[in-house]
C-alpha positions in Angstrom: -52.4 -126.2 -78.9 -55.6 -126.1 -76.5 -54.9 -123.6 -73.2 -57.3 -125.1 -70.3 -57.1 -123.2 -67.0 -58.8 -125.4 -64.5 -59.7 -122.8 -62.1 -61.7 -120.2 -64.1 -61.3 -120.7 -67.7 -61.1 -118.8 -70.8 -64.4 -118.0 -72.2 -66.2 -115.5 -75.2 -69.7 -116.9 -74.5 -71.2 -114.1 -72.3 -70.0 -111.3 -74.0 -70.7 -112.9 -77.7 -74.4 -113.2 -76.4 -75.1 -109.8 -75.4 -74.2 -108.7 -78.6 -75.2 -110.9 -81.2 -78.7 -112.2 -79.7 -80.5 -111.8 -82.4 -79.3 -113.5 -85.9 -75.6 -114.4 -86.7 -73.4 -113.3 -89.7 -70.9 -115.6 -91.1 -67.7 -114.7 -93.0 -66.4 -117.2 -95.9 -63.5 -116.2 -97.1 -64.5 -112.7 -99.4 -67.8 -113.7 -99.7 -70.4 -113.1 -97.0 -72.4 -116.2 -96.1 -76.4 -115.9 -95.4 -77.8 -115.0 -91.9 -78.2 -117.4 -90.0 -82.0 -118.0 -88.7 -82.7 -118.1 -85.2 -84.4 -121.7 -85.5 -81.2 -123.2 -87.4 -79.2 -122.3 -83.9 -81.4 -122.9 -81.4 -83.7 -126.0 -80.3 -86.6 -123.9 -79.1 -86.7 -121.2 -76.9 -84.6 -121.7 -74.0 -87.0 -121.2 -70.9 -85.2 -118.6 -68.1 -86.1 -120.3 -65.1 -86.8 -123.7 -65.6 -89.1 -125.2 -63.5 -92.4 -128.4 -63.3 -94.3 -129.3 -60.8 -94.4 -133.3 -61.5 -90.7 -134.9 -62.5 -91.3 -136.9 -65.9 -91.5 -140.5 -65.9 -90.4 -142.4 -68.7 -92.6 -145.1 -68.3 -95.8 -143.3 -68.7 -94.4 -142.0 -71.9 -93.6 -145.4 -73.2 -97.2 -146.5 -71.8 -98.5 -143.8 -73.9 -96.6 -145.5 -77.1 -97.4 -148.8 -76.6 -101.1 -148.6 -76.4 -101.7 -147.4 -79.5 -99.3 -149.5 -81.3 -98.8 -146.8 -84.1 -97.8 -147.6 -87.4 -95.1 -144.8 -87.7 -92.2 -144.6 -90.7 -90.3 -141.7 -92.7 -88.3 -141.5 -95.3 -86.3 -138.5 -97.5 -85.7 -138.2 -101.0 -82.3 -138.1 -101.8 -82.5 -135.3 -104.6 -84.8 -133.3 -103.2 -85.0 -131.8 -99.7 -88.9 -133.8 -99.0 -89.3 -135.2 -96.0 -93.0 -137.8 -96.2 -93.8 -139.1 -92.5 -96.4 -141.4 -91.9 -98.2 -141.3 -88.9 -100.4 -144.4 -88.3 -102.4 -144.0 -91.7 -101.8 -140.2 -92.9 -99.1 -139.6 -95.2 -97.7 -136.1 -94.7 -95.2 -134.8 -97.2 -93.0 -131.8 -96.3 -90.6 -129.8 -98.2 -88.0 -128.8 -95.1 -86.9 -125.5 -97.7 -90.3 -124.1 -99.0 -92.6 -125.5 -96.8 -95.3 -122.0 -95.9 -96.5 -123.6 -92.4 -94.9 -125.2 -89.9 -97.0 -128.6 -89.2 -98.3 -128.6 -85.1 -96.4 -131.9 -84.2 -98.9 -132.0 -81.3 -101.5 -133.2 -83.6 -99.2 -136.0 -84.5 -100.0 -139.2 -83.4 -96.6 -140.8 -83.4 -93.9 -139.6 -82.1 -90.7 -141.6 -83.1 -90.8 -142.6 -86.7 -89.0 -146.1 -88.3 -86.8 -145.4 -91.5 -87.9 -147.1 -94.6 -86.7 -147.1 -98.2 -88.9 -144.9 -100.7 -91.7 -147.1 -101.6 -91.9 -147.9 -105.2 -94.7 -146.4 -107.9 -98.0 -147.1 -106.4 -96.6 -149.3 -103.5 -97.4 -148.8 -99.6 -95.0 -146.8 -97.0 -95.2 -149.7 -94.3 -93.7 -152.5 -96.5 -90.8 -150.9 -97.0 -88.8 -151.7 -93.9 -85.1 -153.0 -94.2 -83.8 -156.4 -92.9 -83.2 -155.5 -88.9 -79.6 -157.4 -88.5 -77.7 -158.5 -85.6 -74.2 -156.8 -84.8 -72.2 -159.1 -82.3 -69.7 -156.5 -81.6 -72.8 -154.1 -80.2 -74.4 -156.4 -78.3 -77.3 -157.3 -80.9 -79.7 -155.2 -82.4 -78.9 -151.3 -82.9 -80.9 -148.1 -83.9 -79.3 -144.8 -85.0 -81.7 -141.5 -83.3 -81.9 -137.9 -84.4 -84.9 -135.9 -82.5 -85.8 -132.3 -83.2 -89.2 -130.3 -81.7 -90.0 -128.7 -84.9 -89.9 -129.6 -88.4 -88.8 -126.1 -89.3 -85.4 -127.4 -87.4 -85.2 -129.9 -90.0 -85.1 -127.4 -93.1 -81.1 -126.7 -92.9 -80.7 -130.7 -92.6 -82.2 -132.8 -95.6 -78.5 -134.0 -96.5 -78.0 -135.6 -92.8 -81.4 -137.0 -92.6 -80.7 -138.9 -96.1 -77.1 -139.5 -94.8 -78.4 -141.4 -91.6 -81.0 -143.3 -92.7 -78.3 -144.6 -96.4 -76.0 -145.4 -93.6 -78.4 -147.7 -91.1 -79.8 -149.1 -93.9 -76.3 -150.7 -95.5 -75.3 -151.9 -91.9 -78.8 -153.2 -91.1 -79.3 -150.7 -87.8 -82.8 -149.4 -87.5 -82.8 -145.4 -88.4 -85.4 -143.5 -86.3 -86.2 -140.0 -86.5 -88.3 -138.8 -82.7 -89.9 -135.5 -83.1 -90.8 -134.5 -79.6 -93.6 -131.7 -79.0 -93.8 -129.1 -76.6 -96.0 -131.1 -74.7 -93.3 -133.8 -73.4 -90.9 -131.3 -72.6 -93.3 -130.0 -69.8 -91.1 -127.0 -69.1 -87.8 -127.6 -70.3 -85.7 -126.8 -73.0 -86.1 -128.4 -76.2 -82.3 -129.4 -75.9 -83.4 -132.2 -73.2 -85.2 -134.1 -76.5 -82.9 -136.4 -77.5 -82.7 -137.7 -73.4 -86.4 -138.1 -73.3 -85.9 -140.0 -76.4 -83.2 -141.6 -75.7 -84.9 -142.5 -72.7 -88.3 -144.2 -74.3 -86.1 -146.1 -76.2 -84.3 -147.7 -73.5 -87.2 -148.8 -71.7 -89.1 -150.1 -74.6 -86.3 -152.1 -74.9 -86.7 -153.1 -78.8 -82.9 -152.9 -79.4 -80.1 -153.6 -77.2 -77.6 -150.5 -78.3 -79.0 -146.7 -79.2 -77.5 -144.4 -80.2 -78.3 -140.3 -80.7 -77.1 -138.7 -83.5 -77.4 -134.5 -83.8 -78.9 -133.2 -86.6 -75.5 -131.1 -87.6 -73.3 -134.3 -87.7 -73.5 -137.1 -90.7 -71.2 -140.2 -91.3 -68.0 -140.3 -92.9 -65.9 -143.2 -93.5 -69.2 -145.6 -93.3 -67.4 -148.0 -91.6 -69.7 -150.1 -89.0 -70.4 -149.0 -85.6 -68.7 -152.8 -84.4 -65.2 -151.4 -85.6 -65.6 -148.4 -82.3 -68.1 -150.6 -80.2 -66.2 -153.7 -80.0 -63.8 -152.1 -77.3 -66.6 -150.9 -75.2 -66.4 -152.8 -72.3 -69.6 -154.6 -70.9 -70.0 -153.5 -67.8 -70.3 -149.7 -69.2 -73.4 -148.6 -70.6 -72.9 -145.2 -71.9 -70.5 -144.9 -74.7 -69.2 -141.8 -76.1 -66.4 -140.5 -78.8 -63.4 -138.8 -77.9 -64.1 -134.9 -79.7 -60.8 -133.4 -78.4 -63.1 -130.9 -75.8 -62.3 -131.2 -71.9 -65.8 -133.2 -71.1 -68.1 -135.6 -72.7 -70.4 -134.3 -76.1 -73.5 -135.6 -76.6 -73.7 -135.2 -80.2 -72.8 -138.3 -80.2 -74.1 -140.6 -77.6 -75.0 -144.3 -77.4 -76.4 -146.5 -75.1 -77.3 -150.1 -73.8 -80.8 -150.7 -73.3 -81.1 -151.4 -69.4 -82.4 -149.9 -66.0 -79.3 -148.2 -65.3 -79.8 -146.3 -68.4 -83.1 -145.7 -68.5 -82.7 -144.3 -64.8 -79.9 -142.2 -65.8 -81.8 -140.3 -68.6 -84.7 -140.2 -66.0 -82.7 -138.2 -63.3 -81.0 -135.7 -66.1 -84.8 -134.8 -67.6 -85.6 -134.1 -64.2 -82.3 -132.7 -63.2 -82.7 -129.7 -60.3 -80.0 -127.4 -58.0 -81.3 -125.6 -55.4 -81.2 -121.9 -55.6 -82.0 -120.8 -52.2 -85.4 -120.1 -50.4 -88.8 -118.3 -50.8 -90.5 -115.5 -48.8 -92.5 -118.7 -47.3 -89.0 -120.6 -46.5 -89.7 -123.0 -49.1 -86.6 -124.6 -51.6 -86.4 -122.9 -54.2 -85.2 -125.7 -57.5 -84.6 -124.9 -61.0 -84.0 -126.8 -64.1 -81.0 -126.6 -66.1 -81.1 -124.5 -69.2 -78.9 -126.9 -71.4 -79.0 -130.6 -71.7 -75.1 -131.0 -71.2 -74.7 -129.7 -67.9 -77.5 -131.6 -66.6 -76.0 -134.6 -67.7 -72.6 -133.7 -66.0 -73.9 -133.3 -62.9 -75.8 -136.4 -62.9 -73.0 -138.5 -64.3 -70.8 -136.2 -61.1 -73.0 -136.6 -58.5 -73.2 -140.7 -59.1 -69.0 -140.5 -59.2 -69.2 -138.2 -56.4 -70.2 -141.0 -54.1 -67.8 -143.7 -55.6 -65.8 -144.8 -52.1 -62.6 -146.4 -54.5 -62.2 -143.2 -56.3 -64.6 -140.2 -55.5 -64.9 -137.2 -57.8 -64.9 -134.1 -55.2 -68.0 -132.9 -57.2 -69.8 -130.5 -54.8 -72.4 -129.3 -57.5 -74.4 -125.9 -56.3 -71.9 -125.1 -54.0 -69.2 -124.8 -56.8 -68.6 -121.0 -56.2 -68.8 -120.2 -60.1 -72.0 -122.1 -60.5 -74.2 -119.3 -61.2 -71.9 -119.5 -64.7 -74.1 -122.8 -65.5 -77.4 -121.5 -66.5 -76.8 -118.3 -68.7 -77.8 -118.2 -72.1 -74.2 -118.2 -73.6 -72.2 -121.2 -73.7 -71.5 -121.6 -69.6 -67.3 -122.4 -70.5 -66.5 -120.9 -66.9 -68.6 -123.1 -65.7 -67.8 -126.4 -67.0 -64.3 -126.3 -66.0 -64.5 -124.8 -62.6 -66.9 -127.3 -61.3 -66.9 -129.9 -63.3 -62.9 -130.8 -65.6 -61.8 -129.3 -62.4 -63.6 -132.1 -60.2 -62.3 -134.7 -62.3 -58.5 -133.6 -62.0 -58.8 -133.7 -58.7 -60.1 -137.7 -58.0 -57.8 -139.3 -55.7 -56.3 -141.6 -57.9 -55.2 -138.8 -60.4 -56.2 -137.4 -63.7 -54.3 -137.7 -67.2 -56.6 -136.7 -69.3 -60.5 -137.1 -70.3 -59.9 -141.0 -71.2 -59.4 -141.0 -67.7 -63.5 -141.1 -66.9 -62.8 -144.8 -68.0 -62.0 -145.4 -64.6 -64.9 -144.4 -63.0 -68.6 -146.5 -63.6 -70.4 -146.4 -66.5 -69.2 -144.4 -68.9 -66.7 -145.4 -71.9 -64.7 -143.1 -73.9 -63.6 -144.2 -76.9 -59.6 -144.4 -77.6 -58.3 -141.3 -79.8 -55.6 -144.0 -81.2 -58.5 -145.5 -83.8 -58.4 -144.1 -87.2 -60.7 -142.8 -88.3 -61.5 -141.3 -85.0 -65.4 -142.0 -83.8 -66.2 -138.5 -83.7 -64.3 -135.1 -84.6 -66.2 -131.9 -84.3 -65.3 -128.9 -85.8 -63.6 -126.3 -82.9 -61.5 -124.1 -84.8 -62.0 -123.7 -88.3 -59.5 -120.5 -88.8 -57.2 -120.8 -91.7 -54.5 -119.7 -88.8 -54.1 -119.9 -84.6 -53.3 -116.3 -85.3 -57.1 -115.2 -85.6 -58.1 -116.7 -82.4 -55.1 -115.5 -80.8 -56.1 -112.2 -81.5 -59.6 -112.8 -79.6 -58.1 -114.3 -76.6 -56.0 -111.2 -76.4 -59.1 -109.2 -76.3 -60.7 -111.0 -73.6 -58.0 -111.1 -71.3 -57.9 -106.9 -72.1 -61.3 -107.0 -71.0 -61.4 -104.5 -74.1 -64.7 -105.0 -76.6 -64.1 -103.2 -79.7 -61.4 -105.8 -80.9 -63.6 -108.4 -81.1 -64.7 -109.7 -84.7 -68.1 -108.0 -86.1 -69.2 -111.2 -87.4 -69.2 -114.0 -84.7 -70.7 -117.6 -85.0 -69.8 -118.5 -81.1 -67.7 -122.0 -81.7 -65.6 -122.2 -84.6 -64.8 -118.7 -86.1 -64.5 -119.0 -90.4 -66.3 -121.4 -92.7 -67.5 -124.8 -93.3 -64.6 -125.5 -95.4 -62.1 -124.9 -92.7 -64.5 -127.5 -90.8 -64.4 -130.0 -93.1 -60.5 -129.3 -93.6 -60.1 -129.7 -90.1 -62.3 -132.5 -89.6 -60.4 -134.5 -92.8 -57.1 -134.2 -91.0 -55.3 -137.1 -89.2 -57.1 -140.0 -90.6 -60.6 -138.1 -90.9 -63.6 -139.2 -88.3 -66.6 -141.5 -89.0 -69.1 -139.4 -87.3 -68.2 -135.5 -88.4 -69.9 -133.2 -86.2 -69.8 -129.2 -87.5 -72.0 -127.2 -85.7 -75.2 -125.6 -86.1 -73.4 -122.2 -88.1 -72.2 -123.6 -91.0 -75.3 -125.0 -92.6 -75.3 -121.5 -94.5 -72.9 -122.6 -97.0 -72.3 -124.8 -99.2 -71.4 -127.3 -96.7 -74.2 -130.1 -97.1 -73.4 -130.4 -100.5 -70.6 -131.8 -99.3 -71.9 -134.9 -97.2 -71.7 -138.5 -98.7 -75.0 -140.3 -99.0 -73.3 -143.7 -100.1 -70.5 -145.7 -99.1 -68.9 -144.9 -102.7 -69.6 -141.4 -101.7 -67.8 -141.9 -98.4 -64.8 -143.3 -100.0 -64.9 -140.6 -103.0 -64.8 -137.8 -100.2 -62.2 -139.7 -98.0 -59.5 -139.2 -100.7 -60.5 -135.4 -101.3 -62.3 -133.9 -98.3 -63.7 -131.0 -100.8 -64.7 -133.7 -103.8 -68.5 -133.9 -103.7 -68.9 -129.9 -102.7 -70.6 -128.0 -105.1 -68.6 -125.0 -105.3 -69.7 -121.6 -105.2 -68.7 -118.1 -104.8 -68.5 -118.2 -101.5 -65.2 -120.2 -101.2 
């Protein structure tokens, strides 16, 4: 049962942050997992006030890229967790779980890196490339995308990174890891990477579908992307899986390679409000903290001018917008002025499959099976233990709220995966950041007979441990 209540909401974010800022403790069962480290949760420091002085323009970036026509590739062992870039002639190998230093990706000269097989004994990285095939139900050519800003973000996430690239490879997708330094962000969080990214891509132009993949979601049922993209409609050029939240996620997020797209990713890098004025009478513009919300309020303030079937988006002037910037997950936020907008469009609201009526965006239907992608909400082993949190935040009392918090899903990575398993499983499982502490990426397949193996028995390729 979800409770939504358009109007304000039901949130834990605020008060979870002011008292867990620091590291987070995880409880599995009787065992206590690991603390969590600071870089495993969060993409970079989250800058307070967000501002730049010039907006970012994805052209120059891709300028930038095409001038040196770099010779860029990765790959990842599958037994070990070593990730080897090359970056136009230097080979750099890096162990993601021992690794003493952090490499300065600034010194990079490439920025997004092609996926290629492991080359054999004494043979070269850059003739290893896979055959690049056509997928009719996509449109043509298709690259899968993860992006982080650090390579330490990497270290909880060899099993993914092998996972994506075994996947594109058997379907013939190009697999391309973009590791984007402080440097592009130019002021703004590193959780606006995988737009910029995204962005580049779709103005270079090199395939006709992208998509972005998080780091903390790995495929399942290894089915091809044609089985979900064949019912995206051509006219829509964003495409998105239906995760059972009340707005669009972006863990998962493809798109077509043209202007509209690349314009849209432009405008949510650069996205603004207005917070008011200076001593000198000057606007006063900030930045959005998290990546989401921008992209909400570009995708509203587009449907917002729609004259068949406007979205009474008013952005700023939302009176709980202050709620969309704080450090904690802005819930109060994102249903006051934005899932309340959209259940109030002219022509009525059903539910989130509804945004398939307004331009540009797809969501896919939550009849497939597998679903496209499931993330993990609630992995409790019973309603009862959340119910006993929303009681406590409706109390407004704060000594009944758990010691050990991990801000989305409250128990382990076995409830996840339990959860994510149920009704016909999901081809993209998406978990969250918290429960890489466990034994959880023991657990993801990195073949298609490992896909079907763990299809019959969710738990079956889990190393198990004391934990569980």
């Amino acid at each position: 049962m979800r409770l939504m209540f358009s109007r304000r909401g039901i949130s834990f974010g605020k008060v979870y942050e002011a008292r867990f800022e620091g590291s987070v403790r995880l409880e599995a069962g009787d065992g206590a997992i690991e603390v969590t480290k600071r870089e495993y949760t969060v993409q970079g420091k989250i800058p307070d006030k967000p501002k730049w002085r010039d907006d970012l323009k994805l052209e120059n970036l891709v300028d930038k890229e095409k001038r040196g026509r770099r010779k860029c590739y990765f790959y990842v062992y599958v037994d070990e967790p070593v990730l080897v870039l090359h970056d136009d002639g230097q080979d750099l190998v890096y162990n993601l779980e021992s690794a003493k230093e952090e490499l300065d990706l600034e010194q990079f000269r490439c920025r997004y890196f092609k996926g290629v097989m492991e080359p054999e004994s004494g043979g070269s990285i850059t003739s290893r490339e896979w055959e690049l095939l056509e997928e009719s139900e996509s449109g043509g050519k298709v690259a899968l995308m993860s992006s982080a800003t650090t390579l330490g973000m990497l270290s909880a996430y060899h099993k993914t990174l092998a996972n994506h690239q075994a996947y594109a490879k058997d379907h013939g997708y190009t697999s391309i890891l973009a590791l984007i330094p402080k440097s592009m962000l130019a002021g703004r969080s590193g959780k606006f990477a995988k737009h910029i990214a995204m962005g580049v891509q779709s103005t270079r132009g090199m395939y006709d579908m992208v998509c972005h993949v998080d780091l903390d979601a790995w495929f399942a049922s290894w089915d091809p992307l044609g089985w979900y993209s064949r019912h995206w409609p051509k006219e829509k050029s964003l495409f998105f899986g239906d995760t059972g939240q009340v707005w669009l996620n972006t863990g998962l997020m493809c798109a077509r390679s043209n202007d509209w797209v690349t314009g849209m990713f432009e405008r949510v890098v650069n996205a603004v409000y207005e917070v008011g004025v200076d001593e000198g009478g000057n606007t006063v513009k900030y930045g959005f903290k998290r990546d989401q919300p921008a992209m909400w309020h570009v995708l509203a303030s587009e449907w917002a001018t729609d004259p068949s079937n406007p979205v009474p988006y008013f952005g700023s002037k939302c009176k709980l917008w202050s709620e969309c910037n704080p450090d904690a997950n802005p819930i109060e936020c994102w249903h006051s002025c934005f899932w309340d907008a959209l259940q109030r469009v002219p022509r009525g609201w059903n539910g989130l499959h509804d945004v398939n009526k307004l331009s540009n965006v797809f969501l896919d239907s939550q009849h497939n099976t597998p679903k496209m992608h499931r993330m993990c909400l609630a992995s409790c082993h019973s309603v009862l233990s959340r119910a006993n949190m929303e009681a406590c935040s409706m109390s407004g009392r704060s000594d009944c709220f758990p010691k050990d918090v991990d801000k989305m899903s409250l128990c382990d990575g076995e409830g996840c995966l339990r959860q994510l398993s149920s009704g016909g499983g999901a081809w993209l499982k998406h978990t969250g950041h918290q429960h890489w502490r466990d034994n959880l990426p023991t657990c993801i397949p990195l073949t298609k007979a490992d896909a079907m193996k763990e299809r019959k028995s969710y738990l079956s390729l889990c190393k198990r441990t004391t934990q569980y």
